[in-house]
C-alpha positions in Angstrom: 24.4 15.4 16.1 21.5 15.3 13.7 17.8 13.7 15.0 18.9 11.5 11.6 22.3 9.9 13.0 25.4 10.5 11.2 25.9 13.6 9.4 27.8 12.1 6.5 24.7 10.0 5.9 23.3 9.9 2.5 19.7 10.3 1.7 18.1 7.2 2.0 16.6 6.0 -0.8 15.2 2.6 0.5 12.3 3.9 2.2 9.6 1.9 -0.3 10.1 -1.2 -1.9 10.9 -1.7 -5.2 10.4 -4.4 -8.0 13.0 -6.5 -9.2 14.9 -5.1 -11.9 14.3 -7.5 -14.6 10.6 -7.0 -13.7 11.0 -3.2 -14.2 13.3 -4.3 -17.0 10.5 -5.9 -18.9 7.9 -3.7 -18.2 9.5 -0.7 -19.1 9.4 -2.5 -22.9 5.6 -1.9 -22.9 3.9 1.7 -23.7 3.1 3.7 -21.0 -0.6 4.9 -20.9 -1.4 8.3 -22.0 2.6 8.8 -22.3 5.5 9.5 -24.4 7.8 6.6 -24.4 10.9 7.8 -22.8 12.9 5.8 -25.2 11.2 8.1 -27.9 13.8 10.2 -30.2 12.2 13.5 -29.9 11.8 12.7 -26.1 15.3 14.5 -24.9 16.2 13.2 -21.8 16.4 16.3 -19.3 18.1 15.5 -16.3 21.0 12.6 -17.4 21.7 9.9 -15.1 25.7 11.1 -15.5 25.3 15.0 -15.2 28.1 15.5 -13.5 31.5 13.9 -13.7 32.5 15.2 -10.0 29.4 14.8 -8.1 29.2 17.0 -4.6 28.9 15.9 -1.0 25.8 16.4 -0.1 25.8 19.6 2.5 24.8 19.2 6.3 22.3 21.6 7.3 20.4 22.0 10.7 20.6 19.3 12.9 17.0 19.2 12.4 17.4 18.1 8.9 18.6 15.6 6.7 21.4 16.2 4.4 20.4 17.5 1.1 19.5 15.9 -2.2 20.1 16.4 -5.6 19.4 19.6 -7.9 16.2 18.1 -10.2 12.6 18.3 -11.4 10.0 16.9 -10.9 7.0 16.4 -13.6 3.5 16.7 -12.2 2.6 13.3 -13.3 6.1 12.1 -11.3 5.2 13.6 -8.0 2.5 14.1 -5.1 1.6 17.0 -3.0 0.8 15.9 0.3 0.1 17.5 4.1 0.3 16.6 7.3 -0.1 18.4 11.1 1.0 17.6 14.4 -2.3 18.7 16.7 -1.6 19.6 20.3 -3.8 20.2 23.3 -2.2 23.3 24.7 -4.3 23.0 28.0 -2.7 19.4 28.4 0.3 19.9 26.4 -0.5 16.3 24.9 -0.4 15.6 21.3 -2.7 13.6 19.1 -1.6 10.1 17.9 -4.0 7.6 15.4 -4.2 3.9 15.5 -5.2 2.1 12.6 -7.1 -0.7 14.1 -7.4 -2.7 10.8 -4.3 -3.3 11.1 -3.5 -1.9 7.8 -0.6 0.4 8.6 1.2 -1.7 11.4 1.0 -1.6 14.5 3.1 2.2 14.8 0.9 5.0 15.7 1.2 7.9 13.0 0.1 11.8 12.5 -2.8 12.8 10.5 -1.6 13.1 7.2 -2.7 12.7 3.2 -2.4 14.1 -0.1 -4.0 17.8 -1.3 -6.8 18.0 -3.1 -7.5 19.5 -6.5 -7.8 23.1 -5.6 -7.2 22.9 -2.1 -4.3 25.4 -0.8 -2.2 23.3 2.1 -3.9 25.2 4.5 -7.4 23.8 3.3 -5.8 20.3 3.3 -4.3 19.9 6.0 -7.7 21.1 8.3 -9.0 18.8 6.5 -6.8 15.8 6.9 -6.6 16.6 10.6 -10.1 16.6 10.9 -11.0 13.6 8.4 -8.6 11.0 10.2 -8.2 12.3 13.7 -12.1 13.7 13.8 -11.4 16.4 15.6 -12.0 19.9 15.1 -8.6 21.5 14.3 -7.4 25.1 14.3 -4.0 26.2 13.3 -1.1 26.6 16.6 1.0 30.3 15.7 4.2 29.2 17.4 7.3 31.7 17.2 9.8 30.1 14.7 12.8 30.7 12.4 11.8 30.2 8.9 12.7 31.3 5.7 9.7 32.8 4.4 10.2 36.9 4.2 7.5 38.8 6.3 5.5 41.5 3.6 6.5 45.0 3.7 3.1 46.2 5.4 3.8 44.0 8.2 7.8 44.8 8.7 6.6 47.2 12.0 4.9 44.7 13.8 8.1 42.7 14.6 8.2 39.5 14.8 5.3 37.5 15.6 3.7 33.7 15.8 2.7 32.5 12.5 1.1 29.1 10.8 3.3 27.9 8.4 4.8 24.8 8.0 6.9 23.7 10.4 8.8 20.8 8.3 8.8 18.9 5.2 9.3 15.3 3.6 10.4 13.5 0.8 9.5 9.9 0.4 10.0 8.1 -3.1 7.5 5.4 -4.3 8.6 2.8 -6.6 7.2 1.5 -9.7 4.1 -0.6 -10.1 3.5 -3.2 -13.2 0.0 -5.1 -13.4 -0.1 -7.4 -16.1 3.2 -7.1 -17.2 2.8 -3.4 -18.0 4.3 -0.5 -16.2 1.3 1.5 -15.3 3.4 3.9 -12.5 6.6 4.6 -12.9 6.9 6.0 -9.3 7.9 9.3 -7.7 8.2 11.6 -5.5 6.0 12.7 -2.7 6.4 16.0 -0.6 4.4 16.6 2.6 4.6 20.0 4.2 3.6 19.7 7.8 1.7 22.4 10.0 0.8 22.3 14.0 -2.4 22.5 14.8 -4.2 22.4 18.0 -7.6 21.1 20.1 -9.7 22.6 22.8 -9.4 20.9 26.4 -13.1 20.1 26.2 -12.5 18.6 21.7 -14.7 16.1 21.6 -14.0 13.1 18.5 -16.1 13.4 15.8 -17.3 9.5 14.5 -17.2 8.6 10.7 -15.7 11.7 8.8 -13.4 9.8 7.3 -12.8 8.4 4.2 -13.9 4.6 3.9 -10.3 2.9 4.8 -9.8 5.7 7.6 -13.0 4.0 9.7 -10.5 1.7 11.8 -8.6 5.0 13.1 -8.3 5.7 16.4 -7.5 9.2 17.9 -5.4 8.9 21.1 -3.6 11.7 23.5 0.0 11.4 24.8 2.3 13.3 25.9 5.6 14.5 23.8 7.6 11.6 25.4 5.3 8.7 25.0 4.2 9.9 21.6 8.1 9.7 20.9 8.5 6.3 21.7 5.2 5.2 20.1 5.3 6.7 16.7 6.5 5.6 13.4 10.1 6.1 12.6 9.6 7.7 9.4 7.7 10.5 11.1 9.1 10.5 13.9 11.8 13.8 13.0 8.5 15.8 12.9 7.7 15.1 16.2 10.9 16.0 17.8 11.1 19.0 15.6 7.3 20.3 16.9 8.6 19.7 20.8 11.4 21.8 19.8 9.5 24.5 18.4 6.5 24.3 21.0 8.7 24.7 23.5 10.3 27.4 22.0 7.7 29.7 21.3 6.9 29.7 25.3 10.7 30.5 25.9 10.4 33.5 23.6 7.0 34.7 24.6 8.1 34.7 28.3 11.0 36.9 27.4 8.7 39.1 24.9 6.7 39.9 28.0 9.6 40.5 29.8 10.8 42.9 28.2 7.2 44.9 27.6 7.3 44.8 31.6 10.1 46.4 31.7 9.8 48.9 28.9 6.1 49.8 30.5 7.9 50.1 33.8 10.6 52.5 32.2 7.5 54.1 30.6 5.9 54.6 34.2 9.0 55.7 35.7 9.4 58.9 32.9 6.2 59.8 33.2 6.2 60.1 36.8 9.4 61.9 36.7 8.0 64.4 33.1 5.0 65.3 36.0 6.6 65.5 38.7 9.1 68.5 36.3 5.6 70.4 35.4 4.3 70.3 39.0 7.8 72.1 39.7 7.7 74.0 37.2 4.1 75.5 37.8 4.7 75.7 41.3 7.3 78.1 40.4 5.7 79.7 38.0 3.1 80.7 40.9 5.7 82.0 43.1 7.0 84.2 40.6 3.4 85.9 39.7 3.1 86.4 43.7 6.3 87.7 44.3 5.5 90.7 41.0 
């Protein structure tokens, strides 16, 4: 069964609240700023709202994952780019949680997470997320994992071996947003690719690095379990999906090792047995020259 519930679920798409239609209605009369109105006539419309006269089931994928979404495209001005990182202390196998004290964001406990920054790679961002909210300094966790990215052809010899990339990712939609009567954001889409990071036993918290409403948050350590039960639901899928993966990687490192124990043991073995042939063979080779 899927960490989502049913697998014949469809994507849910009421994970933001949204205006009332005749609000969106009437502000979608007025011009957008610094835009083409979409009910322009040189304005095609690219992706219909009736594409498709049959549409498809969506397909079920890993049980890890929610069903999948519909084929589209995203504009840059209809969509936000966004990391986030789980950050473990190995030593402790506990995880970070934050607490927004303010108040602000609930009373749920949440990962470090926010959007990119202009010219930031995710990598870059999410360090820097980690560090900003949780104020702690964060390196990357290479965990063993199945993923779809292809290793490079100078590296096809080494096997496979840990790496940092992300581990999941989300979708959330935002809705639209009218001051004044005028439709100043239509909404989107925002993706979050999310990485595991991790903390020295002896990390201390780092005061203040934040940004001005990130002040209120709290770091706190838990274990997998109690962070489970204490975490928002909406990120909650990450969480179970980094236990899984964390514990995984010690699963196939134990068996890596195994098996180099064994192959050096083989190793040890042939070599005693390849001297063991030339001290026979040289031994006999002396007997022969003091028998001529």
């Amino acid at each position: 069964m899927s960490i989502f519930g049913s697998r014949s679920q469809h994507r849910n798409t009421n994970n933001h609240n949204s205006l009332p239609a005749s609000s969106v209605a009437r502000a979608s009369s007025s011009s957008h700023p610094n835009t083409i109105s979409s009910g322009s006539s040189f304005l095609p419309t690219l992706f219909p709202r009736h594409r498709s006269p049959r549409p498809q089931p969506p397909l079920n994928f890993s049980r890890w994952s929610s069903t999948s979404i519909p084929d589209g495209g995203w504009a840059c001005e209809d969509f936000m780019v966004g990391v986030g990182m789980v950050v473990i202390q190995p030593t402790t196998n506990k995880m970070v949680l934050l607490y927004d004290h303010s108040g602000l964001k609930g009373r749920s406990y949440f990962l470090p997470k926010g959007r990119k920054d202009l010219g930031e790679t995710l990598q870059q961002a999410a360090l820097r997320e980690a560090y900003e909210e949780s104020g702690f300094k964060v390196d990357f966790l290479p965990l063993y994992k199945h993923h779809r990215q292809p290793i490079p052809p100078a590296d096809r010899a080494d096997g496979w071996k840990p790496d940092t990339e992300p581990i999941y990712m989300t979708v959330r939609k935002w809705g639209p947003k009218v001051r004044q009567g005028k439709l100043v954001n239509s909404g989107g889409e925002y993706f979050v690719s999310w990485f595991v990071g991790q903390i020295a036993e002896n990390a201390v918290q780092q005061k203040g690095v934040g940004m001005p409403d990130e002040q209120a948050f709290e770091s706190y350590l838990f274990s997998f379990d109690e962070a489970l039960n204490m975490i928002n639901p909406e990120e909650r899928p990450v969480v179970i999906y980094a236990q899984h993966l964390y514990q995984q990687h010690f699963r196939i490192a134990a068996e890596f090792e195994k098996r180099r124990a064994k192959d050096q043991a083989l190793e040890g073995t042939e070599r005693v047995a390849v001297d063991s042939e030339k001290h026979y063979a040289a031994g006999s080779s002396s007997k022969l020259d003091s028998d001529a």
